[in-house]
C-alpha positions as CSV (number, residue, x, y, z in Angstrom):
1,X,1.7,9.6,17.3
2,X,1.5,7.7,14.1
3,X,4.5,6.0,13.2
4,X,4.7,6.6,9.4
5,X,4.4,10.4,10.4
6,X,8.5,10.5,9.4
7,X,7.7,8.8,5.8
8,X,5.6,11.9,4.3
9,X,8.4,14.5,6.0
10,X,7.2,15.1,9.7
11,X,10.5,13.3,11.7
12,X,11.0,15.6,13.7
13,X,7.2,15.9,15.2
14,X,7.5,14.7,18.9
15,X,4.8,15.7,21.3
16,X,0.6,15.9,21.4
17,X,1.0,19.1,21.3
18,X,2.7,19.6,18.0
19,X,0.5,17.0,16.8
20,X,-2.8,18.9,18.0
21,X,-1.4,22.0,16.4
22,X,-0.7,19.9,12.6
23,X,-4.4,18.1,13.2
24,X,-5.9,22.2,13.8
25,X,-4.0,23.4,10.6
26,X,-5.6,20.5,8.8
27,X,-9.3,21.3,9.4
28,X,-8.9,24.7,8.8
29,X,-7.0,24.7,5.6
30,X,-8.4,21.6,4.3
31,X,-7.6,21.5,0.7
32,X,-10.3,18.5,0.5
33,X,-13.3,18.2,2.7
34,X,-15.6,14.7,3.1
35,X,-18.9,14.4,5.0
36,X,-21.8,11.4,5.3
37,X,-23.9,9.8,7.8
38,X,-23.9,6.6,9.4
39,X,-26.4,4.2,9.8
40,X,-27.5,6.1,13.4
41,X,-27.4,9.2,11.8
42,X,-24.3,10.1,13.4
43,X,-22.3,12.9,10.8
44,X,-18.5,12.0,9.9
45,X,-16.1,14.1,8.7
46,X,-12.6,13.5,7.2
47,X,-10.6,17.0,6.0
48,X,-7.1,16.0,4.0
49,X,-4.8,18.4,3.3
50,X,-1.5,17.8,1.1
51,X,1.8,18.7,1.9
52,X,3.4,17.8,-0.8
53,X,1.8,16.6,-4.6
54,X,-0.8,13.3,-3.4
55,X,1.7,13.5,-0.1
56,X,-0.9,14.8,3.4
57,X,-2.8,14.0,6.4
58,X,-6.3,13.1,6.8
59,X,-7.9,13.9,9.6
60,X,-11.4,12.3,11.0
61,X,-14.2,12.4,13.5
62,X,-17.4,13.0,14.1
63,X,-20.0,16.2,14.3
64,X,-22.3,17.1,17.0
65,X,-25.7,18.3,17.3
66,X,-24.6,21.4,17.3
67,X,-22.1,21.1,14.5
68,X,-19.0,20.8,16.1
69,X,-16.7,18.8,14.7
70,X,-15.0,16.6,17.3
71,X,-11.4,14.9,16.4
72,X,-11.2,11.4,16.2
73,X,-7.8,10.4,14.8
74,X,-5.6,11.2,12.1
75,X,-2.9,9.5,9.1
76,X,-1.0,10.0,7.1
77,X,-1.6,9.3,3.0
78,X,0.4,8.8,-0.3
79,X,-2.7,8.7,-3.5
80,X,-1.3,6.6,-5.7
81,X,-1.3,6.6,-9.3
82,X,-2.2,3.7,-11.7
83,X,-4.1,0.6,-11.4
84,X,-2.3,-1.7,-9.0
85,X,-5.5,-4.2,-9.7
86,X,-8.7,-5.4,-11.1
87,X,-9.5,-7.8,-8.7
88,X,-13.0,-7.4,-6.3
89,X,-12.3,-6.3,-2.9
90,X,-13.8,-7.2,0.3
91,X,-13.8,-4.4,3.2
92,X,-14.1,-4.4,6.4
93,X,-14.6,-1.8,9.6
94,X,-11.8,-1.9,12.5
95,X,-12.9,-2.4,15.8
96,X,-11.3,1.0,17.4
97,X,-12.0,3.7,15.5
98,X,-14.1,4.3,12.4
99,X,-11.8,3.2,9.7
100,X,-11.7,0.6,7.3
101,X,-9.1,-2.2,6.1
102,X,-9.8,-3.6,2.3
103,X,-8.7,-7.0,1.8
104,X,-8.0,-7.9,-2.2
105,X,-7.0,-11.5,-3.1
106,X,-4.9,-10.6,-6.1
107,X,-3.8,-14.3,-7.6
108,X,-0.2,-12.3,-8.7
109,X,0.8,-11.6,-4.7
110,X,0.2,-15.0,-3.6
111,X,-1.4,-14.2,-0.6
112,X,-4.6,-12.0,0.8
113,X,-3.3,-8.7,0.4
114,X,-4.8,-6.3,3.4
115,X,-4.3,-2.7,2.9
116,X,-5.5,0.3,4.9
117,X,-8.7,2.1,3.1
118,X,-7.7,5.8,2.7
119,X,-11.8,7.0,1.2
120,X,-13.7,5.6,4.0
121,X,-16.5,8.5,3.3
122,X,-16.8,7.1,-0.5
123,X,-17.4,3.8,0.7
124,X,-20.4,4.4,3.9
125,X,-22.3,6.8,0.9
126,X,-21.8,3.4,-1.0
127,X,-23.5,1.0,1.9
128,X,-26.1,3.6,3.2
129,X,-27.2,4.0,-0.6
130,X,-27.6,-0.1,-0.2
131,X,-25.0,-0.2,-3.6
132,X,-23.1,-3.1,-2.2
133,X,-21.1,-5.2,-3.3
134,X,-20.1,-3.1,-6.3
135,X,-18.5,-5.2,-9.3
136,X,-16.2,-3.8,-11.7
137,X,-14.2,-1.4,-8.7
138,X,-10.2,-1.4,-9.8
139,X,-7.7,-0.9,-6.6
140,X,-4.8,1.6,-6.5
141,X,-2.5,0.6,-3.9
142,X,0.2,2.9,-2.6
143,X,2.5,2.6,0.6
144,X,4.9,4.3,3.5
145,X,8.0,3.0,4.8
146,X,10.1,4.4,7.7
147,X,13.3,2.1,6.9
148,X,14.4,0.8,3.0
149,X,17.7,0.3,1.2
150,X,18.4,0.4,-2.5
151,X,19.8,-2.7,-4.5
152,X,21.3,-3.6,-7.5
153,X,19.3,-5.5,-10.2
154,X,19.6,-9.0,-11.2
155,X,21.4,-8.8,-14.1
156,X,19.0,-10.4,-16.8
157,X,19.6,-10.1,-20.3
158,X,16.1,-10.0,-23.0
159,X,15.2,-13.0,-23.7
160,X,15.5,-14.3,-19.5
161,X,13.1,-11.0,-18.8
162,X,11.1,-12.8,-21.6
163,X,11.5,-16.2,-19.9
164,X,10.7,-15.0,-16.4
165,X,7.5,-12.7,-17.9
166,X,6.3,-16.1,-19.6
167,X,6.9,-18.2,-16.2
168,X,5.1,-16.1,-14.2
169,X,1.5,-15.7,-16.4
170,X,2.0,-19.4,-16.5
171,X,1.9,-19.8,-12.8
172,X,-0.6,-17.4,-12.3
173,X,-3.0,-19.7,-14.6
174,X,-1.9,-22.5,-11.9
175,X,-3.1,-20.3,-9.1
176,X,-6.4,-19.5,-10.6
177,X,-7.0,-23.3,-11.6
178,X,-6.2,-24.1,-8.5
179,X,-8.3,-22.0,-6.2
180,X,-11.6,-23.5,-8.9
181,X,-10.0,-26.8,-7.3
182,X,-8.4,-28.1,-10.5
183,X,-6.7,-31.3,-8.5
184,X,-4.0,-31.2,-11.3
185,X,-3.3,-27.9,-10.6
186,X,-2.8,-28.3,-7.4
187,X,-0.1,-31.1,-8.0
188,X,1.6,-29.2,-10.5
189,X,2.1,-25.9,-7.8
190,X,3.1,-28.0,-5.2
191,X,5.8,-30.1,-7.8
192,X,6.9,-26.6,-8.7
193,X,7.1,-25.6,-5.0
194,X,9.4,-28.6,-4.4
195,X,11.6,-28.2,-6.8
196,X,12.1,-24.4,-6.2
197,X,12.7,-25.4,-2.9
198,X,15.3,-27.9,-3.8
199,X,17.4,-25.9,-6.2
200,X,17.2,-22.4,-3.9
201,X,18.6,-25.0,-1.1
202,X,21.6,-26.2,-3.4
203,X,22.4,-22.7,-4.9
204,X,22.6,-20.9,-1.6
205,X,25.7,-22.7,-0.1
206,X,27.2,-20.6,-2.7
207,X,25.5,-17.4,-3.6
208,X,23.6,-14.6,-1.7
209,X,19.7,-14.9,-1.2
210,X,19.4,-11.7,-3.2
211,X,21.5,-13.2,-6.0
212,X,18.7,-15.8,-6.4
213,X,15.3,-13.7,-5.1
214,X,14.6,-11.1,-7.6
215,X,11.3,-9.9,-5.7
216,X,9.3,-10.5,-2.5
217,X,5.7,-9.5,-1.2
218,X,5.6,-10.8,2.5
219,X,3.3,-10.4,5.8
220,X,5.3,-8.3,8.2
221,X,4.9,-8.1,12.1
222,X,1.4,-8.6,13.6
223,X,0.1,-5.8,11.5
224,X,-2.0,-7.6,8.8
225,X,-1.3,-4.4,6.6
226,X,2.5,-3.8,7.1
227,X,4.4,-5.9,5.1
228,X,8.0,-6.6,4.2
229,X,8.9,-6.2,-0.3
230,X,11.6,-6.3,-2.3
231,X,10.8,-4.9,-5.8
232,X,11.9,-3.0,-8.7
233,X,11.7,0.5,-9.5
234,X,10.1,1.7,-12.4
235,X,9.9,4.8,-11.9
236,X,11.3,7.6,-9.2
237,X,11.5,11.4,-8.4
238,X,11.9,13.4,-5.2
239,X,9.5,15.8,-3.5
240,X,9.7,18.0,-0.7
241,X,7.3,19.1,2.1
242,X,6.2,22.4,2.2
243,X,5.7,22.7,6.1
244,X,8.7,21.4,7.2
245,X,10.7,21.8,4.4
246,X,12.3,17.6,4.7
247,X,12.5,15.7,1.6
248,X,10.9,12.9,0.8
249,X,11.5,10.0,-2.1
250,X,8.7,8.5,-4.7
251,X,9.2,5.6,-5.6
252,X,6.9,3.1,-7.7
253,X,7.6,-0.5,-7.4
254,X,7.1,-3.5,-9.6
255,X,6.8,-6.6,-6.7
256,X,5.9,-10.0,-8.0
257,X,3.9,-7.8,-10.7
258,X,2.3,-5.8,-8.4
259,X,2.7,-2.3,-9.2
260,X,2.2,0.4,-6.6
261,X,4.0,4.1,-4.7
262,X,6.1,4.3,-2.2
263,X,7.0,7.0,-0.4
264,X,10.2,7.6,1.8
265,X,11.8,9.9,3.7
266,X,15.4,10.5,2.2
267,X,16.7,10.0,6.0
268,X,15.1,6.5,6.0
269,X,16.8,5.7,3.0
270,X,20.5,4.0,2.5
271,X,21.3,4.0,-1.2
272,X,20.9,6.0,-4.2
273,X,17.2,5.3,-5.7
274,X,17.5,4.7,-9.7
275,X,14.9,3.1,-12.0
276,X,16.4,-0.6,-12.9
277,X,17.4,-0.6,-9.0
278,X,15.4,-2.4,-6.5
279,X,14.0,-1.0,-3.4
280,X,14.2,-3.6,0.0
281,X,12.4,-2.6,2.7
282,X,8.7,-3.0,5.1
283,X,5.7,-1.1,4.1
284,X,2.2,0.3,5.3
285,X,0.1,-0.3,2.8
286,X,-2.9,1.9,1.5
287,X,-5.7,1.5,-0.7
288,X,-7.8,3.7,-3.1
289,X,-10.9,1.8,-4.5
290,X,-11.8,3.2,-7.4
291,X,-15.8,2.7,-7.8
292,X,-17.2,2.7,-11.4
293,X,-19.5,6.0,-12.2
């Protein structure tokens, strides 16, 4: 059973059996169907099907001589909206099952972000048509979380949003000197580093962590593509699923100026979503790669 079932409004889904009967409804009501070849001629399949708006389950495997479409696994998938990125991305096949992890090294996160590649099909048509790597792809990222909680902003008045804004490009230009192997760079990142580190270390004796961390973009477990935020939201709305009727939270996130959906189940959720607000919580992160025509 896939964990992040519960975050697109299937909670109470317990057995195989329930889950056989879902994975059945999906390949015969499809609302979106997908089909290629691999390299050994082998036919894949994946049939997605939305229970809510961009809310759904894909469902993938393979097809026999004879046509017969055998189930291979299933997941579930937010489609984000927006461009989360423009930065190249590097993909990569898992070892288990015939799905893919994109890995994007987006100088504003800080670290390689990893996220879970939700069109696999686009992507073999891509590589059996001998079209990669393709430059000029832009990313939309989206994500699921099982546990959050909602927190108050930072109060910040104009011109420290402005300051902050201003801060941020400037280190960004640091990062990217840096990784061409600008040696000044490097010294003036790791001087910064230092003395972040120095006044976070003085300030916290007195103040909450929160207080002082506005947002957070971190590894999480010994997933590579689960990771732990803390962001603002920019925007939010609720949704409900059609099957099972359970409601489910939107919410899009601003995270060390990464922007990018989320999506909730309300009974995951402790606090009051509001745009301003900040979500804190771990995510599953997905991926769209969005090929030039």
């Amino acid at each position: 059973m896939h964990k992040f079932m519960r975050a697109i409004g299937f909670s109470k889904l317990q057995d195989k059996k329930q889950l056989q009967a879902l994975v059945t409804e999906v390949v015969l009501n499809a609302d979106e169907r997908k089909y290629t070849t691999k390299t050994d001629e082998t036919a894949i399949g994946e049939f997605c099907k939305d229970f809510a708006k961009n809310i759904g389950i894909a469902v993938c495997g393979e097809f026999d001589d004879g046509d017969k479409f055998t189930f291979d696994y299933c997941y579930p998938y937010l489609r984000g909206t927006g461009i989360s990125s423009t930065e190249d991305v590097t993909v990569e096949r898992h070892a288990a099952n015939e799905s893919y992890a994109g890995v994007c090294d987006d100088i504003k996160v800080g670290v390689s972000l990893i996220f879970y590649l939700q069109d696999m099909i686009s992507y073999i048509k891509a590589k059996n048509l001998g079209k990669l790597p393709v430059r000029g792809t832009t990313l939309t990222l989206s994500a699921l979380s099982t546990q959050g909680m909602i927190m108050m902003p930072i109060m910040k008045n104009e011109r420290q949003k402005q300051k902050t804004k201003k801060e941020m490009n400037n280190r960004n230009h640091l990062i990217a000197a840096a990784r061409r192997g600008d040696e000044e760079a490097i010294e003036t990142l790791t001087l910064e580093d230092m003395d972040m580190y120095t006044t976070i270390s003085r300030k916290i004796r007195k103040e909450d962590v929160f207080s002082l961390v506005d947002t957070y973009f971190m590894p999480y477990g010994v997933e590579c593509d689960q990771y732990s935020v803390l962001g603002e939201i920019t925007d939010c709305h609720r949704t409900k699923n059609k099957l099972t009727g359970e409601e489910i939270y939107i919410l899009t996130i601003n995270c060390n100026e990464l922007t990018f959906d989320v999506c909730i189940n309300i009974i995951d959720l402790f606090g009051e979503p509001q745009i301003g607000r900040r979500f804190k919580g771990t995510i599953w992160m997905q991926g769209l790669i969005n090929f030039p025509d």
